[in-house]
Each structure stands twice: as C-alpha cells, then as structure tokens.
PABAZA-120848 format. One record per residue (C-alpha): z, y, x. Coordinates in steps of 0.5 Angstrom, whole numbers, padded with zeros to 4 digits, always signed. Each point is the difference from the previous one (the first is absolute). Example, Ala and Ser with C-alpha at 12.3 -4.5 7.8 and 13.67 -1.06 7.14 Angstrom:
+0016-0009+0025
-0002+0007+0002
This chain:
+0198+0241+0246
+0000-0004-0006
-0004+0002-0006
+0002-0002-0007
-0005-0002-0005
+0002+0000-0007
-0003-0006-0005
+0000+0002-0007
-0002-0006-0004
+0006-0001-0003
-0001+0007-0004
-0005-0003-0003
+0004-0006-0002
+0004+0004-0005
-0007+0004-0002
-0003-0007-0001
+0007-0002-0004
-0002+0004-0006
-0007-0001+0000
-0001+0008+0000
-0001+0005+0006
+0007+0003+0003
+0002+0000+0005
-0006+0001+0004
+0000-0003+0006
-0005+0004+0003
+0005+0006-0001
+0006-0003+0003
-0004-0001+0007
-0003+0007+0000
+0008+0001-0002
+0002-0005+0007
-0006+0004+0004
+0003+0007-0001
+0007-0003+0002
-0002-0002+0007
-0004-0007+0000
-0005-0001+0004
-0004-0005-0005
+0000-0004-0007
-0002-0007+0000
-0001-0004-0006
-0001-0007-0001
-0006-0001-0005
+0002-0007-0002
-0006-0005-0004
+0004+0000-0006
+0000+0007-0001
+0008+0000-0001
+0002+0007+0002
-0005+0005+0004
-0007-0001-0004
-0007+0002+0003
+0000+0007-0003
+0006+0002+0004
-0003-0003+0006
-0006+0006-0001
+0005+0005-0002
+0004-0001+0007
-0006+0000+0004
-0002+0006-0003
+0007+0004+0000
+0004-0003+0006
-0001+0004+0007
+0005-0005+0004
-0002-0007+0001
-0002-0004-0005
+0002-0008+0000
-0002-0005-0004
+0003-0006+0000
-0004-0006-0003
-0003-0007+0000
-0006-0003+0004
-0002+0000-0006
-0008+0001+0000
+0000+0005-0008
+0007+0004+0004
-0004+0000+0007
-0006+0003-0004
+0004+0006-0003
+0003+0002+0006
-0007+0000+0004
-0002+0005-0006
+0006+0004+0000
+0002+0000+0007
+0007+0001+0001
+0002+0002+0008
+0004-0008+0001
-0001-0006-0004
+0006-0004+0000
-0001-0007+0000
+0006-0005-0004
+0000-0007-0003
+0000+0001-0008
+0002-0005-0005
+0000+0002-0007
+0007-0004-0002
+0003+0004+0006
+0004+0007-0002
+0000+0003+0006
-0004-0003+0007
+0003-0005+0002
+0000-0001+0007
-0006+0001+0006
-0008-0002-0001
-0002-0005+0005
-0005+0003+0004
+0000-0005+0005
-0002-0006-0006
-0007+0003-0001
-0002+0005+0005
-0007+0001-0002
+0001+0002-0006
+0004+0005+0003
-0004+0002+0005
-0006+0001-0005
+0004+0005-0004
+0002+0004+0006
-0007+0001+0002
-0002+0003-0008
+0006+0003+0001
-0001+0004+0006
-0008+0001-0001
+0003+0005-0006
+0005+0003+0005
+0005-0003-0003
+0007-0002+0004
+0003-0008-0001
+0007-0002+0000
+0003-0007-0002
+0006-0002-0002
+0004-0005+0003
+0006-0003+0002
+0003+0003+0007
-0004-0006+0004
-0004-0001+0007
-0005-0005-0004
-0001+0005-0005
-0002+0006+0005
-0004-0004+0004
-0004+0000-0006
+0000+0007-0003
-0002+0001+0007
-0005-0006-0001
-0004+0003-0005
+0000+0007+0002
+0006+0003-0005
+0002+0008+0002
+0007-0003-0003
+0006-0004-0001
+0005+0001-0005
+0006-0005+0001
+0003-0002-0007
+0008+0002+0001
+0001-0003-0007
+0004-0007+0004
+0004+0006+0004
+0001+0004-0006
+0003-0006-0004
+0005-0002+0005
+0008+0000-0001
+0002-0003+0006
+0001+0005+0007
-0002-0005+0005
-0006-0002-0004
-0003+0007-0001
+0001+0002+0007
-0005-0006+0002
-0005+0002-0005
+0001+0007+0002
-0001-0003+0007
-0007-0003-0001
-0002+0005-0004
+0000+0004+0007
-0003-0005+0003
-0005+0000-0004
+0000+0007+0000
-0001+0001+0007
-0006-0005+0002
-0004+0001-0007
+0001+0008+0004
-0001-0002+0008
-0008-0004-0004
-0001+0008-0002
+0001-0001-0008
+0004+0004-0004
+0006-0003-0003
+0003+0002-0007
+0005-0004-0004
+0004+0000-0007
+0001-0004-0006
+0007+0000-0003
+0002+0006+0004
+0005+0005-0003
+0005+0005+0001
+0005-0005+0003
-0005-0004+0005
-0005+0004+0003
+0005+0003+0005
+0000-0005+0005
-0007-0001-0002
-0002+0006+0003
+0003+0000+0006
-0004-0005+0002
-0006+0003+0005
-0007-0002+0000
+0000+0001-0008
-0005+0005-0002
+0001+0000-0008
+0005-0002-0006
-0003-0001-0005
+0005+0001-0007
-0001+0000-0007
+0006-0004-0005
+0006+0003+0003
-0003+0008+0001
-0003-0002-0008
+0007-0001-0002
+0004+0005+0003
-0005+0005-0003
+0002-0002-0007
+0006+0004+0002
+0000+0004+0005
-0009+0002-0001
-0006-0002+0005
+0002+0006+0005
+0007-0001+0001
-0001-0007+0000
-0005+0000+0005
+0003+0005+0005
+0006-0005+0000
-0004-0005+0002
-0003+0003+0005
+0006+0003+0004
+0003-0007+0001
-0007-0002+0003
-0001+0007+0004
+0008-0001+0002
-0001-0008+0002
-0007+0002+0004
+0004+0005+0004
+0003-0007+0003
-0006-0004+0000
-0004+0006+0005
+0006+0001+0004
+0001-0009+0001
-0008+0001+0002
+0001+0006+0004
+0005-0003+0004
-0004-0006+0002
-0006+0003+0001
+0004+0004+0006
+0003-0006+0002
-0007-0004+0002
C-alpha cells in the first residue's frame, strides 16, 4: 500500500510572511501525524526561506512517524543533518532564483560527491533517497552511489493538459518505477501532486510512497489538516488497491 508523507513547509511560508511565529509548522505535522501520515518531510533550503533550523530541531524531537529532510548537497545543510539525524535525507537540486524545485538532480553528472554523501549519510543510520526525473540513467546512478531511494519528480506529469501526453508520462514513470524496484530501491514520487491528479498516479505498482505538500497545505486552509489529509489518503488508499491487484495479477501469471 501507498504511504502519505505530508511536506509542511509552506506553513511556514505564511509564518514567515509576517515575520512573526503563527502558524507553527511544527503544529501542523503533529496535526498530519495524528490524521494518518506515515512521515513529515521538509526541505531545509540554504536560503532559509520557509522551514529554518529551529523547526528542524523541534520535528526531530517531536515527530514519531518518518521525518524527511529535503535538502541540497550542500556541506552547511549536510552538517545540520549528520547532527540532527532525521530518518531520510532527500536529496534535490536547489536554485535560490526558483519558487519551487524545478526539476530532477543530476545524479549521474557527479557521481562522487553523491556517493561520499551516501556513506557520511549512512555512517549515521541515516537512509538516502534522490530526486530525479523517471530515467533509466538516473537509476543507474542512484543505484551507483548506493542511494536507499528514488523519488520521481511528477511535476512534468502534474502540469500536463493533453490526454495523450499524460498517459505517456504516466508510462515512464511506471517504467521507470518498476526497474528502479526490480534494482531493490524503493520508489516515491511527488511534485505537483493534488487532489485531482494523484489518482492515476497512485494506481501505479511499484511505487512505495507519495510525498505531498502544496494541495494538502491549501486545502487544510478550508477544510483543516485532518480533514484534508484523510481526503488525501482515501484517493491514495483507493487507487493502491488497483496498483496491488495489477502486481498480484502478474506475479500469478509468471
């Protein structure tokens, strides 16, 4: 089955457009924790622009799901985790230009440097996943420098209009799934996702986790954190029922 991990920075975003200290991000994932998520990512960006290191301390200290920590290959964030040990690091590309993350990391473009990271990584206990785009080049090169995990970037998926070309990505992204799998990593997925799209998404086997923030985020603004991450969780739980069936059925046909 599918897990939900909720990304909570964008509460911060609106605490941190005052300058003041509400809303508390730290409330919110204890609030998505009680609902049902199975982990609380964050992105600790270099620039410090929603989630900042005291929240990073308090999450570690409270949260009793899975805490992910986004962030850069950067050697200040790589020290910051190494000392406050989150369950999984994330690994993205980071611009400070950018709103959001953009697009997949180029693992395979500087294999040592990710591969070092991995091992001070695990040396702590600390499992690694990278971001990247649904590609067999990337795989390899998570697979290369020992990474745990792939999370597929499912922002080109997310902002498709045309029928055609979201039935292809949603295609490689399966493939992709699946190989990254049959290589023994785990797979997630998420950028982008809302209400509306991660449906089809998460029929899709092989996929092991979804991680969602903006469309949860938003919807708790009407509705509030519980409500909105059940609602999340029932169209993943639904469409999983169709990824596992798909699996079962050809696994009894091998």
């Amino acid at each position: 089955m599918i897990t939900l991990n909720v990304n909570i920075d964008h509460v911060a975003t609106v605490r941190n457009a005052r300058g003041g200290s509400e809303p508390e991000p730290v409330t919110a994932a204890l609030q998505a924790e009680l609902a049902g998520a199975s982990g609380i990512v964050c992105h600790l960006r270099e620039d410090r622009r929603h989630i900042n290191d005291r929240d990073l301390r308090i999450l570690r200290e409270v949260i009793t799901s899975k805490l992910d920590l986004e962030m850069s290959a950067n050697e200040e964030i790589i020290g910051i985790a190494l000392q406050t040990l989150p369950d999984l690091v994330t690994i993205v590309p980071e611009k400070r230009q950018e709103l959001t993350t953009e697009g997949g990391l180029d693992v395979a473009g500087d294999i040592p440097r990710f591969k070092d990271l991995v091992e001070r990584m695990h040396e702590k206990k600390i499992e690694v996943s990278f971001f990247v785009e649904p590609d067999k080049r990337q795989i390899d090169a998570v697979l290369n420098v020992g990474g745990d995990m792939c999370e597929f970037h499912t922002g080109i998926y997310a902002n498709l209009k045309n029928e055609k070309a979201i039935k292809s990505e949603l295609k490689k992204i399966r493939q992709s799934a699946f190989y990254a799998s049959k290589n023994a990593l785990k797979v997630a997925a998420g950028h982008g996702l809302n209400y509306s799209n991660t449906y089809a998404l998460a029929t899709i086997p092989n996929i092991n986790e979804l991680s969602i923030g903006h469309s949860i985020i938003s919807r708790a603004i009407f509705v509030g954190m519980e409500r909105a991450v059940k609602e999340m969780q029932l169209i993943i739980w639904e469409s999983s029922k169709i990824a596992m069936l798909e699996k079962s059925t050809k696994e009894d046909k091998m």
